[in-house]
Every structure is written in structure tokens, then in C-alpha cells.
C-alpha positions as CSV (number, residue, x, y, z in Angstrom):
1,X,-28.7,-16.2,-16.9
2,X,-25.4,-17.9,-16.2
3,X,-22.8,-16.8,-14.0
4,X,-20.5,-14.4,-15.2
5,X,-16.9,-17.0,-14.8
6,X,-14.0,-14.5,-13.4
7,X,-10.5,-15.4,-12.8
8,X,-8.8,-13.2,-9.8
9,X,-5.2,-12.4,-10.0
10,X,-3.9,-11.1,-6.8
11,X,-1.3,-11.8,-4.1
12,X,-1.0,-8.8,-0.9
13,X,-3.3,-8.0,1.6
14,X,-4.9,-4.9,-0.1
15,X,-6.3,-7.7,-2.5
16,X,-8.2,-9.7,-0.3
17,X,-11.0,-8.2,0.5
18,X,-12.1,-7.5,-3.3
19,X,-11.8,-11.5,-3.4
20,X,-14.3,-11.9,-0.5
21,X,-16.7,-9.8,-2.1
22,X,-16.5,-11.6,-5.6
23,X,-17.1,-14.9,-3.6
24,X,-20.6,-13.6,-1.9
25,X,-22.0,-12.8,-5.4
26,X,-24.8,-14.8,-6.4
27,X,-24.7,-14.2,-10.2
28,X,-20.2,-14.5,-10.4
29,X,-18.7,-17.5,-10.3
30,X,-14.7,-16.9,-9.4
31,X,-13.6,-20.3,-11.3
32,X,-9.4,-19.5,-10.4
33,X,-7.4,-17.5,-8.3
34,X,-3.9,-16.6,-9.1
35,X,-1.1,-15.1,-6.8
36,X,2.2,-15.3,-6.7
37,X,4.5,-18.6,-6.0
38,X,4.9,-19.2,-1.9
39,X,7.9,-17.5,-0.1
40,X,9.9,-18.3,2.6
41,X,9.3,-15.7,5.5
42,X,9.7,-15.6,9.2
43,X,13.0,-16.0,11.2
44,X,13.1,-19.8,10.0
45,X,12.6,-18.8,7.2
46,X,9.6,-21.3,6.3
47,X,7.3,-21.0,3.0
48,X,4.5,-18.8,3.8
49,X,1.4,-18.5,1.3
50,X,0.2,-15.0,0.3
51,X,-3.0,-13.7,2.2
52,X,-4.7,-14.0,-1.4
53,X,-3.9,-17.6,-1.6
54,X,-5.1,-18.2,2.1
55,X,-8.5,-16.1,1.2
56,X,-8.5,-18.7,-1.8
57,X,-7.9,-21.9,0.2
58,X,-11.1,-20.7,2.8
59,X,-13.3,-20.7,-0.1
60,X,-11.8,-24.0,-1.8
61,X,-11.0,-21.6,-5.0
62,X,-8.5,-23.4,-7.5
63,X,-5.1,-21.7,-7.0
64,X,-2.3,-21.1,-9.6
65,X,1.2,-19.9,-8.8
66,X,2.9,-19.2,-11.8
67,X,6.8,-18.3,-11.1
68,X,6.1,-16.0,-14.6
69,X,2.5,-14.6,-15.7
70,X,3.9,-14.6,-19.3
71,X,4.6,-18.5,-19.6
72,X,2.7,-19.4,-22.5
73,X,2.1,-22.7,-21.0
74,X,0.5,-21.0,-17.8
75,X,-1.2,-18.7,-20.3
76,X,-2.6,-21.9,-22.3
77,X,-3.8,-23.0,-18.3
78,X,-6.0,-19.7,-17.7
79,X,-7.9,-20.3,-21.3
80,X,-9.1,-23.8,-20.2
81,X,-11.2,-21.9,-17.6
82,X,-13.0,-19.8,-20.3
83,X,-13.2,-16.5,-18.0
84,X,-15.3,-13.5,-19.2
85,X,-13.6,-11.2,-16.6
86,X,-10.5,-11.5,-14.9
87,X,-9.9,-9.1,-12.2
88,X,-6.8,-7.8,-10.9
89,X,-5.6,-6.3,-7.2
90,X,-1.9,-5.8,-6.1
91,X,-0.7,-9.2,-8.0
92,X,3.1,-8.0,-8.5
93,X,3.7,-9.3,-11.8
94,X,2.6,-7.0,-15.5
95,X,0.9,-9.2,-17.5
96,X,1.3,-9.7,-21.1
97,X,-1.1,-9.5,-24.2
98,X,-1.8,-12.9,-24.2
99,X,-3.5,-12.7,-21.3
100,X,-5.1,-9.2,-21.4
101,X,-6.8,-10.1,-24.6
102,X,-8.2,-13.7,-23.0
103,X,-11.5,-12.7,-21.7
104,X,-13.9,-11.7,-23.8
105,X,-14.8,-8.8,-21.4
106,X,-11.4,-8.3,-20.7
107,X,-9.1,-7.5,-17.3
108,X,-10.6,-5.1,-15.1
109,X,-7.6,-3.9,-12.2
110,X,-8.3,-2.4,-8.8
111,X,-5.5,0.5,-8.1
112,X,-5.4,2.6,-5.1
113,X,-5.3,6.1,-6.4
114,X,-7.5,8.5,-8.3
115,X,-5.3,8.0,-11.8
116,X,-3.4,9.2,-13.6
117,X,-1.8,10.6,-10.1
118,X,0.6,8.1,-8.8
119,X,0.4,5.0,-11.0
120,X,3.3,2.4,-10.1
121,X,3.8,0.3,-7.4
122,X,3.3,2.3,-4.0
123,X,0.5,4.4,-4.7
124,X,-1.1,4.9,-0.8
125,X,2.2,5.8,0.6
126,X,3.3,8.3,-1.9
127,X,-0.3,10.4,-1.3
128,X,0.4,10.4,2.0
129,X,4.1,11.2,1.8
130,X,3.0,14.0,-0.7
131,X,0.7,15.6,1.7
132,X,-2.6,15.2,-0.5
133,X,-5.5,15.8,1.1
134,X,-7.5,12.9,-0.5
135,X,-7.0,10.1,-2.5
136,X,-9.0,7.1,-3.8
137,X,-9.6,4.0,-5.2
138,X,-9.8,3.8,-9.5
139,X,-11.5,0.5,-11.4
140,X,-9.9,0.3,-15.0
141,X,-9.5,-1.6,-17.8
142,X,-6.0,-3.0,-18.5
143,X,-3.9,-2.1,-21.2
144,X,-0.7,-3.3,-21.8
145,X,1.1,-0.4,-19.8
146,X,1.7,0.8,-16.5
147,X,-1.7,1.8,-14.9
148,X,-2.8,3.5,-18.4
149,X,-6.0,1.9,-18.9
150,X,-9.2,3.5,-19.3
151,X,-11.2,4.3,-16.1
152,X,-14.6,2.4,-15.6
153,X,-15.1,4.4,-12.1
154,X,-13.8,6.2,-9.2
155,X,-14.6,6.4,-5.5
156,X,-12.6,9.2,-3.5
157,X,-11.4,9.4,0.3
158,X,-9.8,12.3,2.5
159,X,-6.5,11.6,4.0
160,X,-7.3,11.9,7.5
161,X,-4.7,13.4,9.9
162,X,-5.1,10.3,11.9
163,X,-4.0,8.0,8.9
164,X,-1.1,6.2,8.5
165,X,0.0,4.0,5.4
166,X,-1.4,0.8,7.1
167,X,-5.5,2.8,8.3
168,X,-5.3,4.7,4.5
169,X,-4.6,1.2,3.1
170,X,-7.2,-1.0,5.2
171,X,-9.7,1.4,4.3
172,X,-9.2,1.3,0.6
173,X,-9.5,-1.9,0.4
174,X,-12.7,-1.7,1.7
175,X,-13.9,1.2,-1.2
176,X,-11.8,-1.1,-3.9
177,X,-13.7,-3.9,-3.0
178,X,-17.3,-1.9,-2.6
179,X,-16.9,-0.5,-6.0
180,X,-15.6,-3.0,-7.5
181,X,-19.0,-5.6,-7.6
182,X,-21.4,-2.8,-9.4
183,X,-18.6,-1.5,-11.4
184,X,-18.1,-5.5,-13.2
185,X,-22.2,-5.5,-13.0
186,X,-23.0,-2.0,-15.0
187,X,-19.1,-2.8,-17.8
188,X,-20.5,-6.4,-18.6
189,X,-24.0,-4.7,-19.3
190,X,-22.5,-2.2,-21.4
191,X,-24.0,0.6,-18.7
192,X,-20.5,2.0,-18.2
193,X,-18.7,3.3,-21.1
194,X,-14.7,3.3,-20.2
195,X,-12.8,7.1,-20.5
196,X,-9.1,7.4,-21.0
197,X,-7.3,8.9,-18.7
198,X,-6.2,12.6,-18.8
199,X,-2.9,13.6,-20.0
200,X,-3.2,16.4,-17.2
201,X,-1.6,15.2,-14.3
202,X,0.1,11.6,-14.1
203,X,2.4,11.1,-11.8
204,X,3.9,7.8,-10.7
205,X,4.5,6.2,-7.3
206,X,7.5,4.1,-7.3
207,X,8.7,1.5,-5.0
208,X,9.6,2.2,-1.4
209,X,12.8,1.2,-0.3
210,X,13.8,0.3,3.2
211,X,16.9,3.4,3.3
212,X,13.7,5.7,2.4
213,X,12.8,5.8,6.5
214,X,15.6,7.2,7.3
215,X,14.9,11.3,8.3
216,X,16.5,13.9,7.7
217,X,16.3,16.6,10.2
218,X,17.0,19.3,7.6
219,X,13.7,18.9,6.4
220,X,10.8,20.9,7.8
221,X,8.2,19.3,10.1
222,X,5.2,19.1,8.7
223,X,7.5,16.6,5.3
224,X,8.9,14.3,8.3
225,X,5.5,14.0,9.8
226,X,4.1,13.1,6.5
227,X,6.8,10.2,6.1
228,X,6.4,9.1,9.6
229,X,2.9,8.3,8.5
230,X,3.3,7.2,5.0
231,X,6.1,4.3,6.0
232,X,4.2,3.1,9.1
233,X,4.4,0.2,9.0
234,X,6.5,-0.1,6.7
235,X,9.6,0.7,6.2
236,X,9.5,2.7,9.5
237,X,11.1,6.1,9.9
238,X,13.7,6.3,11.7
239,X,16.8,8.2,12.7
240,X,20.3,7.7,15.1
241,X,20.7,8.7,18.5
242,X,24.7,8.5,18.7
243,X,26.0,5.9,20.8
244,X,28.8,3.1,21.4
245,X,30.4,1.1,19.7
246,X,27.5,2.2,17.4
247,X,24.4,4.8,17.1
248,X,21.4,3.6,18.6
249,X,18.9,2.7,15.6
250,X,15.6,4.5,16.6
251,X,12.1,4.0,15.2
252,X,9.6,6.7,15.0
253,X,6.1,5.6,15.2
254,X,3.9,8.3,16.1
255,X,4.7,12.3,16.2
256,X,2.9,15.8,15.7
257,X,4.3,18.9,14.6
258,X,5.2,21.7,17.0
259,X,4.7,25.3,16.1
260,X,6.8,27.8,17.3
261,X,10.2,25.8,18.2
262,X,13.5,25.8,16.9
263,X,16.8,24.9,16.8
264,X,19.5,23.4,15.4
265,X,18.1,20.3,12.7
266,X,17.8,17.0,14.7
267,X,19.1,18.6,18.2
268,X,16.3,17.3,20.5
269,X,14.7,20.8,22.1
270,X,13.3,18.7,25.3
271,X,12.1,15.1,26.6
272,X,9.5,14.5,29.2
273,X,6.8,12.1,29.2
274,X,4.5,13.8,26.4
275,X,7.3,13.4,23.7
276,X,10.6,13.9,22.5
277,X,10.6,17.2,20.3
278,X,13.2,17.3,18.0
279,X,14.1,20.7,15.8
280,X,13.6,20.4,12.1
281,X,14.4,22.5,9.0
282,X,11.0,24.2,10.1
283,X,9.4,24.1,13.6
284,X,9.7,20.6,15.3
285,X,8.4,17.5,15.9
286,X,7.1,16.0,18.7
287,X,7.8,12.3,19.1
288,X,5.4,10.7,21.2
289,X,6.0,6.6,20.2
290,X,9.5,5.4,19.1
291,X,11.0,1.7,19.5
292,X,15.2,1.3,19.7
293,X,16.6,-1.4,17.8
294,X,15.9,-4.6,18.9
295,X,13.7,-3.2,21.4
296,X,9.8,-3.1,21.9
297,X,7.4,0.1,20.4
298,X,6.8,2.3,23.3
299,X,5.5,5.8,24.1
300,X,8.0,8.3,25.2
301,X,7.6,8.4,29.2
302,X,8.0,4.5,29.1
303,X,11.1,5.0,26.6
304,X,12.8,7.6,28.7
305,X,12.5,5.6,31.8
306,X,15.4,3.5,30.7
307,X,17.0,5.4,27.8
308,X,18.0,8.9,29.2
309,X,17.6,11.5,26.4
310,X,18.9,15.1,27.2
311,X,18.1,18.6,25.6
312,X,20.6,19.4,23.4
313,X,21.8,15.7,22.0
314,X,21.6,15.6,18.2
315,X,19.7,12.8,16.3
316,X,21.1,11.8,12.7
């Protein structure tokens, strides 16, 4: 039987380990990868290749960039590698009909929610920022809209209290690529018939932006706890400690919710070396590692022993 020929599409980190798995099947045969263009990164600001294209390079996998999925002449370039699958994993571009209608099996896309909930592009951070007790990993087929396909199958996972956006996503990753090699094996033998997605239910996850960190005290506990996790490590939450010329940026790292304090939202209620607690809109938060701007992360007796922080200063 010949080797089923799949082009990847793929460019962040979340991707890679669904490549590695393609790569140790005996009976695939990933002929292409494609990921987005290098970009300069870094404080000089070099050209630095995605981690898709580096998994790529390891295996000696021919690798497109394409500036634009939708260039017909790029398009032409996929054809002449005559996939029967191409598979798809945080790529960051929507591809167009040409290409969805390529393979003769079609494109099959790795998203890290249990659809229709939180379709878009920040899927794992949104769960966890919504307080959802579990989430999941969904293989579908593409359409030509935003995370509508039908679903071939889905694999499920609680939302630890222990997560954060970076542990939910790592592991993920893992499920996506787990599912993902029996899921292309039982669709190309026709053993999985693909199911639209309810109408019940979608929601959609959009972008985080950097100004999204920032906390507001107002809020009760138990939300800013949930978006100290969901934008580690990225964005970071973070708040002010006033200061001259200029507040003091801090970033919050780690914190647990306090029952049964209070105060006035974002006056700090005490500060010893088991954390900073802070009042909130409900109860409090316990801050146990923060980092000040351009500063190192640290945990909160380390912190105080050079920053003094006093009950009754307000964060903002």
C-alpha cells in the first residue's frame, strides 16, 4: 500500500509536536511543510525561524514560506506535491478554496478546544480565563470559515488548578498530536464519518492583546486569578505600584485566592514572606511570585527584601 503523501501547514510551538508524530509513521509520508515567512525577533532583532520550520529542518522536510497562503502561484507550488491530506496546527494564515479543495481527502486542522466553544485565535487562554473546568483538543475537517468544519473526533482534558496558559497548552499538544495519527488513519479508511458542529453553544476566542494583563482590582478574586493563569506567559498580568517619576510596572506570576479578607479594591491587606495579599472586588488575592519592570521573577520574601511594600498602599 503506498504512503498516504501529507502536506503540514503549521508555524507556533503548539504545532510541533503533531509534526513529530506525522514523521515517525511508517505508512505517511509528510512530502512539505509550510509555516510562516522568518521574522526578526530578539533584542537585535535578527530573523528567527518558527519552531515548525526548525522541527522541519531536523527531519530534512521541504519547507515553504509563503508571505500569502492565497498566492495562486504558491497554490500552483502545493499541487506539484500531489497531497492526499494536508494537515493543519496554529499556521496563522485562513486559507482559501483553492487550497482546501487540493487534496483529494481534503485539510484536516488540529484546534485546541472542544468546538463550537471558543473557535478563533486564542482558544487555551480564553478556557482558562473563563473558568471552564475542562477543555480539549477537536480534529476537523476544514471549511472555508472560521473553525466551522465538521468534527472527525475529540479528546477532552480538566483544567487543573495548577495550570497555566503555557502547562494547559504543552499538554494539548501532546493530546492534538496523540489523536491526531488514528483520527487521519480511521477518515482516509472511511471508518470515521465527519458531524457538523452544533449550533448550541459557539463561542469564539479572540486575540489576546498585550493591554489585556493589566488587573483590575475591582474585580473579584477568583476572575483575577483566572487571568493570572490564562496570560502566563503571555501577556503577563500585571498592575502599578505608584511610584516616582513613574508607577512601578509589576508582574504577577503566581497567586491564590484568599477567603475571608477585604478591603478597599487593590489596597494591599498585608506583605510578609508567604505573599502579598491584595483586596479585590471579592475576597483577595495572595501574590506569592511577581517580577518589577526590568527586574528578575521572584517570590514575594525575595521581592520584599529590596522593594518595601506596606499594608495599606494601593495597587492600580
Amino acid at each position: 500500500m503506498e504512503r498516504l503523501r501529507i502536506i503540514f501547514m503549521g508555524t507556533a510551538e503548539l504545532a510541533c509536536a503533531s509534526l513529530e508524530a506525522l514523521t515517525q509513521q511508517t505508512d505517511f509520508s509528510v512530502v512539505a511543510v509550510v509555516t510562516q515567512p522568518d521574522r526578526p525577533k530578539g533584542r537585535d532583532l535578527k530573523l528567527q525561524p518558527s519552531p515548525v520550520k526548525q522541527v522541519a529542518l531536523k527531519h530534512a522536510l521541504p519547507v515553504l514560506q509563503p508571505e500569502r497562503a492565497r498566492n495562486p502561484e504558491f497554490v500552483q507550488s502545493l499541487a506539484e506535491f500531489k497531497p492526499d491530506l494536508i494537515v493543519v496546527a496554529a499556521y496563522g494564515q485562513i486559507l482559501p478554496k483553492s487550497i482546501l479543495e487540493l487534496p483529494r481527502f481534503g485539510c484536516l486542522n488540529v484546534h485546541t478546544s472542544l468546538l463550537p466553544k471558543y473557535r478563533g485565535a486564542a482558544p487555551i487562554q480564553w478556557a482558562i480565563l473563563d473558568g471552564e473546568p475542562v477543555t480539549g483538543v477537536t480534529i476537523m475537517k476544514m471549511d472555508a470559515g472560521l473553525d466551522t468544519g465538521d468534527i472527525l473526533t475529540q479528546e477532552t482534558t480538566p483544567i487543573q488548578h495548577e495550570d497555566n496558559s503555557q502547562l494547559l497548552h504543552d499538554r494539548l499538544a501532546q493530546i492534538g498530536a496523540a489523536l491526531l495519527v488514528p483520527t487521519i488513519r480511521e477518515f482516509v479508511s472511511g471508518k470515521i464519518i465527519a458531524r457538523p458542529q452544533p449550533v448550541e453553544g459557539v463561542s469564539y476566542a479572540r486575540k489576546i492583546l498585550k493591554e489585556d494583563g493589566k488587573l483590575d482590582w475591582t474585580q473579584p478574586a477568583h476572575v483575577l486569578w483566572n487571568r493570572v493563569r490564562g496570560f502566563t506567559p503571555w501577556p503577563g498580568a500585571f498592575t502599578h505600584l505608584p511610584a516616582e517619576p513613574k508607577p512601578l510596572l509589576l508582574k504577577i506570576w503566581q497567586a491564590e485566592v484568599i477567603e475571608g479578607a477585604s478591603g478597599n479594591p487593590g489596597e494591599i491587606l498585608s506583605a510578609d514572606k508567604t505573599g502579598i495579599i491584595i483586596a479585590c472586588g471579592e475576597k483577595a488575592l495572595k501574590v506569592t511570585t511577581l517580577q518589577r519592570e526590568g527586574g528578575r521573577r521572584m517570590n514575594a520574601q525575595d521581592f520584599l527584601t529590596g522593594h518595601s511594600l506596606k499594608p495599606g498602599q494601593k495597587l492600580g
